[in-house]
VMD Tcl script that draws the C-alpha trace (Angstrom):
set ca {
  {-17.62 -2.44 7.59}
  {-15.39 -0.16 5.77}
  {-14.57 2.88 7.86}
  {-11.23 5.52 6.48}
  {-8.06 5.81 8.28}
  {-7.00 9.11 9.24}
  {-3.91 9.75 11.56}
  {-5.91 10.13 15.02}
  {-9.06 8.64 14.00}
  {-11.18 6.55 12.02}
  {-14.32 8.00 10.74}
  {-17.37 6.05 8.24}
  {-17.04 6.12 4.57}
  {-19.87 8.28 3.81}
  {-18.46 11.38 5.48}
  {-16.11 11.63 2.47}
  {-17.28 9.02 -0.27}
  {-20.47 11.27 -1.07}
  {-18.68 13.66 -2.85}
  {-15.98 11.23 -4.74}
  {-17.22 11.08 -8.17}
  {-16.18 7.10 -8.00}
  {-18.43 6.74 -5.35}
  {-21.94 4.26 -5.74}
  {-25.03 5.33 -5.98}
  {-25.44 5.55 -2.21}
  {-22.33 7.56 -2.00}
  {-20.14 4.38 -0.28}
  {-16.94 2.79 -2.12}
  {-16.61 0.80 -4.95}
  {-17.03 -3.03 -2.60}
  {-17.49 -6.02 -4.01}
  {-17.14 -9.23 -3.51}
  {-13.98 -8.39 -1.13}
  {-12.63 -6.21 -3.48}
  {-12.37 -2.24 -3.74}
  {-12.80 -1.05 -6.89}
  {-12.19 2.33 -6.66}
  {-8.68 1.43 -4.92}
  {-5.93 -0.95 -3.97}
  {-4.89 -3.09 -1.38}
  {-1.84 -2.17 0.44}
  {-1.74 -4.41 3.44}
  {-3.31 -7.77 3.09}
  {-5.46 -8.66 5.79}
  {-3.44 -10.93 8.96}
  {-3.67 -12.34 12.03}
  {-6.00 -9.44 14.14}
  {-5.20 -6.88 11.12}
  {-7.85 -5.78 8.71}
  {-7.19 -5.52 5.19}
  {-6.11 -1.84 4.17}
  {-6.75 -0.07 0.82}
  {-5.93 2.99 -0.65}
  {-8.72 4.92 -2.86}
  {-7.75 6.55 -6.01}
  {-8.39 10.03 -4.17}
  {-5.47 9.01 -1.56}
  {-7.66 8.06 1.65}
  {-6.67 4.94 3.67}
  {-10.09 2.45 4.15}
  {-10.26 -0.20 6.69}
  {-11.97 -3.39 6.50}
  {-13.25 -4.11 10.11}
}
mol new
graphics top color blue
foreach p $ca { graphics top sphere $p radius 0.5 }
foreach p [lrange $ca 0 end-1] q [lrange $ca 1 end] { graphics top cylinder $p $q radius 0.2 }
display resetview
């Protein structure tokens, strides 16, 4: 489940996704097969630590 990372809270994808123009269809991220498109990976997933991307518009998404 990808869910973005804000500094007090984490809120679903879809609150902000539906109106990025790199958005799907369904207004969710670029994710596939592990991998966000629309973004980059900035903290490679660990021991209890889900991977952490950041979006081309800036936002921090979790992978929990």
């Amino acid at each position: 489940m990808l869910v973005m990372v804000m500094e007090n809270q984490i809120i679903e994808t879809h609150q902000v996704c539906q109106g990025c123009l790199l958005a799907d269809h369904s207004g969710q991220p670029r994710w596939r097969g592990g991998h966000l498109s629309c973004g980059h990976l900035i903290r490679k997933p660990g021991d209890n630590q889900p991977g952490q991307y950041e979006c081309q518009m800036g936002f921090r998404i979790a992978n929990i």
